[in-house]
C-alpha positions, 0 to 999 in steps of 0.5 A, a space after each residue: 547826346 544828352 537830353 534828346 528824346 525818345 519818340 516812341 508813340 509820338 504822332 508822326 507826319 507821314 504813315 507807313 512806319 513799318 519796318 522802322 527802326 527809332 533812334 534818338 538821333 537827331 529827333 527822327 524815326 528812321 525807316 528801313 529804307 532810309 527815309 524818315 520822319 519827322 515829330 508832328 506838333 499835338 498840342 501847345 507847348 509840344 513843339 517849339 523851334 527857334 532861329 536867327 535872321 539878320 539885318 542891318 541897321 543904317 550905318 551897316 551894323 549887323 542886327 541878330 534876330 532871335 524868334 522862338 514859336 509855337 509850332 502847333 498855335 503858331 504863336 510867336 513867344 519871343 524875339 531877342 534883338 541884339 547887336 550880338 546872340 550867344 548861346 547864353 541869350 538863347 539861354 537867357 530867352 528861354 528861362 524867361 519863357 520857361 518861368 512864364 509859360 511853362 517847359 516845352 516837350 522838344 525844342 526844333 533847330 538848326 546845329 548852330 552853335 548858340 544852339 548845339 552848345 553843349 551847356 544848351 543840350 545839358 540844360 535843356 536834357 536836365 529840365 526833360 526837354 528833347 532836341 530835334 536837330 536838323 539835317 545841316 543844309 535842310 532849312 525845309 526840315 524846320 519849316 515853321 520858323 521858316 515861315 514865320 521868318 519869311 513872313 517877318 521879312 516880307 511884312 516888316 524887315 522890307 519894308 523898314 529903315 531901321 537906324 538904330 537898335 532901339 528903333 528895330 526892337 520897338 518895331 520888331 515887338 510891335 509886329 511880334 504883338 499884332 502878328 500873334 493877336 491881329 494877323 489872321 492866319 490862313 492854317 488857323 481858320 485865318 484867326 491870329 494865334 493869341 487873340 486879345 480878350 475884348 469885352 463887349 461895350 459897356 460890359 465891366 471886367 468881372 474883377 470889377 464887379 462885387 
């Protein structure tokens, strides 16, 4: 398949690989006893995975939630909230995201077909970036945006009666924005992952000094 990667050197998230046979099937290093292992985000922008949740909004309207994050700071990068997600919203996102922050190394997910699109694979393969699909029925395999879902039910969709689009998006992005720079998360020494700059009091922005 094209554009999946190569995962020769990568750091993985289990010792013991001897005896292993790599393949670039699905993102894994597969050992001889049928196990495997999985690509251990490095750094920021090694690792970006992205799913969709569901809700609904009053009148019974289904409501598509797109998240993609940073695997290793954890950062929340977009959310995508529509009536209807296409493989070209994904697409639409992620261009988006490429032009801000830069290509990821791989992207994680499920075999939804927003994601397994053959225009999806190819884009991605020509900009260099490796898909990691997961074992369909194994949600456990892409536990960081599982995660970040569950905590995005529990802390808002839960608690919230959403009776129209424009009201779940404003507040799905406001919970976006305080979960990346308010929340405290215990795995990052209970910091949020994209902290706001705050000056001290009384001290001027350097681009206001001349």
């Amino acid at each position: 398949m094209e554009g999946e990667p190569q995962e020769g050197g990568e750091d993985l998230e289990a010792g013991g690989t001897e005896g292993a046979e790599e393949t670039a099937q699905k993102g894994r290093l597969w050992l001889n006893n049928g196990s495997c292992v999985r690509l251990r985000p490095l750094h920021k922008d090694h690792v970006w995975t992205y799913d969709f949740m569901e809700e609904r909004t009053t009148d019974g309207r289904k409501v598509r939630i797109l998240s993609i994050i940073d695997e290793y700071t954890r950062e929340c990068l977009h959310i995508t909230t529509a009536r209807r997600l296409s493989s070209r919203d994904v697409l639409n996102a992620l261009f988006d995201l490429f032009i801000r922050r830069g290509v990821p190394g791989y992207i994680r997910s499920d075999n939804g077909p927003e994601f397994a699109a053959k225009a999806v694979r190819l884009w991605l393969g020509r900009l260099g970036v490796g898909t990691l699909f997961i074992e369909p029925g194994s949600p456990w395999e892409n536990g960081y945006i599982e995660s970040f879902n569950g905590k995005l039910r529990d802390e808002l969709l839960n608690g919230e009666i959403f009776t129209t689009l424009i009201e779940a998006r404003v507040l799905i992005e406001n919970w976006r924005r305080h979960y990346n720079t308010v929340r405290p998360h215990s795995s990052l020494g209970y910091k949020p992952p994209a902290p706001e700059a705050v000056l001290p009091q009384g001290q001027d922005h350097p681009s206001t000094i001349s």
